[in-house]
C-alpha positions as CSV (number, residue, x, y, z in Angstrom):
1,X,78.6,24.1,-4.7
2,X,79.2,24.3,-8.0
3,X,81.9,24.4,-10.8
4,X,82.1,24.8,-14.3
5,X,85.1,23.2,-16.9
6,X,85.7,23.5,-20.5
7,X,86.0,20.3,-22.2
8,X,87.1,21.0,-25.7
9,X,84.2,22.8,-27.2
10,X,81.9,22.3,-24.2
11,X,80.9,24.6,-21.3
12,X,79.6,22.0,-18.7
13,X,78.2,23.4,-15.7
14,X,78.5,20.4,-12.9
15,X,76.4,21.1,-9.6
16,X,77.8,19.2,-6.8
17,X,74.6,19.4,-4.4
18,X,72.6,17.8,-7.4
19,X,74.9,15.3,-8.7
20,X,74.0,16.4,-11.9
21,X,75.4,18.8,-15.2
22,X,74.4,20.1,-17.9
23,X,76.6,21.4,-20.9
24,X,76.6,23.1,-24.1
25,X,78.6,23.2,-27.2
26,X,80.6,26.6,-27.8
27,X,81.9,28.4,-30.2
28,X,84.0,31.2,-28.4
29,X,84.5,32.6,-25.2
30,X,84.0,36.2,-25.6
31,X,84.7,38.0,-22.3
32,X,85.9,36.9,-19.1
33,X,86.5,38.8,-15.8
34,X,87.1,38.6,-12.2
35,X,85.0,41.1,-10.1
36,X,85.1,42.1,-6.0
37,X,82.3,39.5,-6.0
38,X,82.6,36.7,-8.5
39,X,84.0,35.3,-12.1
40,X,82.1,36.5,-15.3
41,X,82.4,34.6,-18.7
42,X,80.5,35.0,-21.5
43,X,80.5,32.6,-24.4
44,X,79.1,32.0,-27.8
45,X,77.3,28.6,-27.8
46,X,75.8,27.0,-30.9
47,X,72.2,26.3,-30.5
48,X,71.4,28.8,-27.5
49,X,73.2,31.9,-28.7
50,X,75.4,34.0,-25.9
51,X,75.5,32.3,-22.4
52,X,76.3,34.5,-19.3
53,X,77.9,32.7,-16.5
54,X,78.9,34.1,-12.9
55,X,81.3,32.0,-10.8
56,X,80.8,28.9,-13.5
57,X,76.7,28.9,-13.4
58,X,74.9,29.6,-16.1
59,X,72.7,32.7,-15.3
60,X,71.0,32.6,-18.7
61,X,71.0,32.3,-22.8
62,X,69.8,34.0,-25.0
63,X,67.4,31.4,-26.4
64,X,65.8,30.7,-23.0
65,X,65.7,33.6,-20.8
66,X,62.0,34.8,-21.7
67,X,60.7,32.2,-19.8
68,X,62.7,33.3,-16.6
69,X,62.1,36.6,-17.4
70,X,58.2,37.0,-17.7
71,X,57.3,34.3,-15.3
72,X,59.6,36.6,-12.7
73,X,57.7,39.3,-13.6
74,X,54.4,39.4,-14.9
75,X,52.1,36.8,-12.4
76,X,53.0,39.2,-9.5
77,X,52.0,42.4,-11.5
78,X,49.0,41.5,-13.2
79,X,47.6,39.8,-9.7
80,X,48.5,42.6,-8.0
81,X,45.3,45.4,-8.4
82,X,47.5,48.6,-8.9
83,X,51.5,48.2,-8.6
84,X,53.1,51.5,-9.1
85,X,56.4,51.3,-7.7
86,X,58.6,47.5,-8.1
87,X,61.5,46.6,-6.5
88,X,63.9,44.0,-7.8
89,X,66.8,42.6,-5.8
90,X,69.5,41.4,-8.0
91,X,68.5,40.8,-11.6
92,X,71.6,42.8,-12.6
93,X,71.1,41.4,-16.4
94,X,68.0,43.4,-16.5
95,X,66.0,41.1,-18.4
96,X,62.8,40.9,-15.5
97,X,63.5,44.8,-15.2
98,X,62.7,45.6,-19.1
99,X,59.4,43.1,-18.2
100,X,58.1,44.7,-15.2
101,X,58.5,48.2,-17.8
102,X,55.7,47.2,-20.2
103,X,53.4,47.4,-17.1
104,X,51.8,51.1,-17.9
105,X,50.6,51.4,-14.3
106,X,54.7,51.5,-12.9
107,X,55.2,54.7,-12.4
108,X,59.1,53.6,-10.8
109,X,61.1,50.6,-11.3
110,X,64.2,50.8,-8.6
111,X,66.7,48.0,-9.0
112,X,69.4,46.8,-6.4
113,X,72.4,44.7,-7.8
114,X,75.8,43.8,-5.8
115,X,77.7,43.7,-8.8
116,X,77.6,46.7,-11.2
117,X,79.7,44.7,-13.7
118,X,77.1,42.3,-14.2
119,X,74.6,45.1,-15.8
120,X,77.3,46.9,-17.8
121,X,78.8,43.3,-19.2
122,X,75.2,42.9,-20.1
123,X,74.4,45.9,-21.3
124,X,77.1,45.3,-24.1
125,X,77.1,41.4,-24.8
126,X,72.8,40.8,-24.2
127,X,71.6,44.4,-25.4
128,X,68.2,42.8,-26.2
129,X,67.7,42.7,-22.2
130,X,69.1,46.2,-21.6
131,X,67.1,48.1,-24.4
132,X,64.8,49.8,-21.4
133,X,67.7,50.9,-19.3
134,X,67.3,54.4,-20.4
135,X,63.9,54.5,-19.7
136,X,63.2,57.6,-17.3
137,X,61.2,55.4,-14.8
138,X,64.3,53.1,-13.8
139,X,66.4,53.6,-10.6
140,X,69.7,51.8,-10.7
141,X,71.5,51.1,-6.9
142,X,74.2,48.9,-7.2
143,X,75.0,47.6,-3.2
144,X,74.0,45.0,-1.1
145,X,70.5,44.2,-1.7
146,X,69.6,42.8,2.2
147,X,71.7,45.8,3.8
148,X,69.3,48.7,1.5
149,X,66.1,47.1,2.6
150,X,66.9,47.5,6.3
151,X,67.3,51.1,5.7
152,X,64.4,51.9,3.6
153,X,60.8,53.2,5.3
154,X,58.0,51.1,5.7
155,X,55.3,50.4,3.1
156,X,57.3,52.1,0.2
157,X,56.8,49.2,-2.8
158,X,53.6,47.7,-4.0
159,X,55.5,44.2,-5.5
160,X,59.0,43.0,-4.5
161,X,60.6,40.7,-7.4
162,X,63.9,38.7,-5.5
163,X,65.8,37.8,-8.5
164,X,68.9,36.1,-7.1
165,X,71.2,33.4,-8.1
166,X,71.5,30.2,-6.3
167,X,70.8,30.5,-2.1
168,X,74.8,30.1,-1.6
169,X,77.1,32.9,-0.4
170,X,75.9,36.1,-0.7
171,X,72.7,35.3,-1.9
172,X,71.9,32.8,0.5
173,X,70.4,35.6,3.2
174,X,68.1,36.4,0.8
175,X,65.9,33.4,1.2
176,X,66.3,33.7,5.3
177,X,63.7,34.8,7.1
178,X,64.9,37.9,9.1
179,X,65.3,39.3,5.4
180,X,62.1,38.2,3.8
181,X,60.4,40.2,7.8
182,X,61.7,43.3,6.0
183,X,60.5,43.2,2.8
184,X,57.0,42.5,4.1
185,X,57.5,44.8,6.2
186,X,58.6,48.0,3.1
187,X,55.8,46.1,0.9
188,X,52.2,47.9,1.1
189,X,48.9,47.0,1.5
190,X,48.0,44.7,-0.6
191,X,51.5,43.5,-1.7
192,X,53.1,40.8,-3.5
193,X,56.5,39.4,-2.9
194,X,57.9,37.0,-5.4
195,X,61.1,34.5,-5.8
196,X,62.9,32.2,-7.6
197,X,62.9,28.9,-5.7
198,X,64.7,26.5,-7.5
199,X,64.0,23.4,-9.0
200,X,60.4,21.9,-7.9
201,X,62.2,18.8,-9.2
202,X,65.3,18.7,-7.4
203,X,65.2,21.2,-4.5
204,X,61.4,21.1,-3.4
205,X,62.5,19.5,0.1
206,X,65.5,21.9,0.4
207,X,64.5,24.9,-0.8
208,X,60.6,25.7,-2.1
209,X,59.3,24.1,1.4
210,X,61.8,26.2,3.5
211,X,61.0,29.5,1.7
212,X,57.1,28.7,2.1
213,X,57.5,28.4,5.9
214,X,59.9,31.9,5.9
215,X,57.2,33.2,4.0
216,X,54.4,32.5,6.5
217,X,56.7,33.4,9.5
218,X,57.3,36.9,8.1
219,X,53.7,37.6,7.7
220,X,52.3,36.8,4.5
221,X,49.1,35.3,4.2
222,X,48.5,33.9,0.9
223,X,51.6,31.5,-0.9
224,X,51.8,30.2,-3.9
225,X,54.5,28.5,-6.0
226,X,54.5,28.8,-10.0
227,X,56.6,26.3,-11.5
228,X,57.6,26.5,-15.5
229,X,60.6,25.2,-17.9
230,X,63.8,26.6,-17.6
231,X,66.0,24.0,-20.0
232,X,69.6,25.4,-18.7
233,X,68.7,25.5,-15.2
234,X,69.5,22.3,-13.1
235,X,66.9,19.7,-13.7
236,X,65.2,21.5,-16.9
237,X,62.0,22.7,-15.2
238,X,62.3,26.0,-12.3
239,X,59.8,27.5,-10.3
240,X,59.3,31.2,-8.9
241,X,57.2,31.5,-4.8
242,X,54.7,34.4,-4.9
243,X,53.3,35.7,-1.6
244,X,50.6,38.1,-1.1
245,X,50.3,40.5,2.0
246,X,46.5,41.2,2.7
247,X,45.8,39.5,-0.7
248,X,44.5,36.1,-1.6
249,X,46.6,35.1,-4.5
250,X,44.5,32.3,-5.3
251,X,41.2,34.0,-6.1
252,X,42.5,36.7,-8.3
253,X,40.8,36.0,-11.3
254,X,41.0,39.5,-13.6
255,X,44.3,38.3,-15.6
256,X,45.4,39.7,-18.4
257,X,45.8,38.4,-21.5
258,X,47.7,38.9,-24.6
259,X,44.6,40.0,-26.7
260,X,43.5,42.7,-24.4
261,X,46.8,43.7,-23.1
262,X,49.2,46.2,-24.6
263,X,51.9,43.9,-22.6
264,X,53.5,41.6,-25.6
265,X,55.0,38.2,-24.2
266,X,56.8,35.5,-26.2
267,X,55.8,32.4,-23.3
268,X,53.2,33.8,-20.5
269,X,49.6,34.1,-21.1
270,X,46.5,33.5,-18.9
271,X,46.5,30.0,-19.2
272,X,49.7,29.5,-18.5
273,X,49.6,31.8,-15.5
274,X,46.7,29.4,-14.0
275,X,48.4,26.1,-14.9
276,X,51.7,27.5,-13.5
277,X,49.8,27.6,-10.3
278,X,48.4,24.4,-10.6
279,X,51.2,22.1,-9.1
280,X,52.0,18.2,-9.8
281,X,50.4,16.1,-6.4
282,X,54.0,15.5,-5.5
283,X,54.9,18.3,-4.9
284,X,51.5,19.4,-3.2
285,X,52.5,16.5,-0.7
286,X,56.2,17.7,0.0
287,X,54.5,21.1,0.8
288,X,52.3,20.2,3.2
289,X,55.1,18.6,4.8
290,X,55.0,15.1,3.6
291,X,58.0,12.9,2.6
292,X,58.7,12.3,-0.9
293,X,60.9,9.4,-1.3
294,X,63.3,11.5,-3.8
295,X,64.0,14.4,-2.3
């Protein structure tokens, strides 16, 4: 649970599971609105530019969200051989969608957001993230995310990108287990699945070792979780879970790089890719299911 207050010039975003906040100076508050689903406010701030927020949690700034962004999108699509068609739950700012669109081999990007509000308040406060949304390639569906993937037929999507907010409420199904069974089962062969999973710092225990076992009860057969900084997020430092289904994430070596790709990034490259994989021996030891004593 979390809430957000506005002390003078601040927006302070306080998360109650954590016991921790973080907050940034502002200098305006330039939309806000109430939705069927949840609260969005969008504010000026002075040292990371605009600042979307949904039900008082910061979803992203403009100075940070590449990181999000490309680590969301491009480990899963340059490990994976061929991937032609992407689905992406949520993501309704579209910044992982314009991503996954510099990938020449997608031949069709179909995104399912709850809230359509979120992409049009987007579309006209963070244009820089919705710049693609025209492209021909792109097929918007704004519904529930878990209730469309029950009804779609198996093996239609070669990755599946689950960009969600916080497992709470209406997102939380999304990291359950009867949902993550479906989208193995609409992913092909080979197919990658990937998450965001929270802080490695602050919700390893809670939430990355959870997911890992879901994962491996659904079917996949290969896990791995990238972690990377995310300075807005709870904690400072964030982490995505990629899965593979009939693929070995592990000894994928043919990554791309920025010199011999046509796919400009501003924070992922090949080395990064490999030492996002490459996690800290504490939290090796929480996933194979060792107590840590801080979490």
């Amino acid at each position: 649970m979390k809430d957000q207050t506005k002390q003078g010039q601040w927006f302070v975003e306080h998360s109650h599971s954590t016991q921790t906040s973080f907050g940034l100076k502002i200098l305006s508050h330039l939309h806000h609105e109430q939705t069927p689903y949840q609260t969005i406010d969008v504010y000026q701030t002075h040292t990371f530019g605009r600042l979307l927020a949904l039900d008082g949690c910061i979803m992203l700034t403009e100075r940070d969200n590449f990181i999000y962004h490309e680590m969301m999108s491009h480990p899963a699509l340059l490990t994976h051989p061929e991937p032609k068609k992407v689905l992406i739950i949520g993501g309704g700012d579209c910044g992982t969608l314009q991503e996954v669109l510099k990938h020449e081999t997608v031949e069709q990007a179909t995104q399912v957001e709850l809230d359509e509000r979120v992409t049009k308040i987007c579309e006209h406060f963070f244009p820089s993230l919705c710049q693609t949304n025209q492209d021909q390639r792109i097929k918007f569906i704004f519904t529930d995310g878990n209730a469309w993937v029950k009804k779609q037929p198996s093996q239609c999507f070669d990755v599946i990108i689950i960009d969600s907010t916080d497992p709470v409420g209406a997102a939380a199904v999304l990291f359950s287990c009867a949902f993550l069974k479906e989208c193995y089962r609409i992913l092909k062969t080979p197919g990658i699945l990937i998450q965001q999973s929270e802080s490695p710092l602050l919700h390893a225990q809670t939430i990355i070792l959870p997911l890992h076992k879901s994962l491996q009860q659904s079917g996949f057969n290969s896990i791995n979780t990238l972690q990377f900084p995310q300075p807005v997020y709870p904690g400072g430092w964030w982490s995505a879970t990629m899965a593979g289904k009939a693929l070995n994430l592990s000894e994928i070596k043919n990554i791309q790089t920025n010199e011999d790709s046509t796919i400009k990034t501003q924070y992922y490259s090949k080395g990064i890719h490999h030492s996002a994989l490459e996690l800290p021996p504490f939290l090796q030891q929480i996933l194979s299911h060792q107590k840590h004593p801080f979490t």
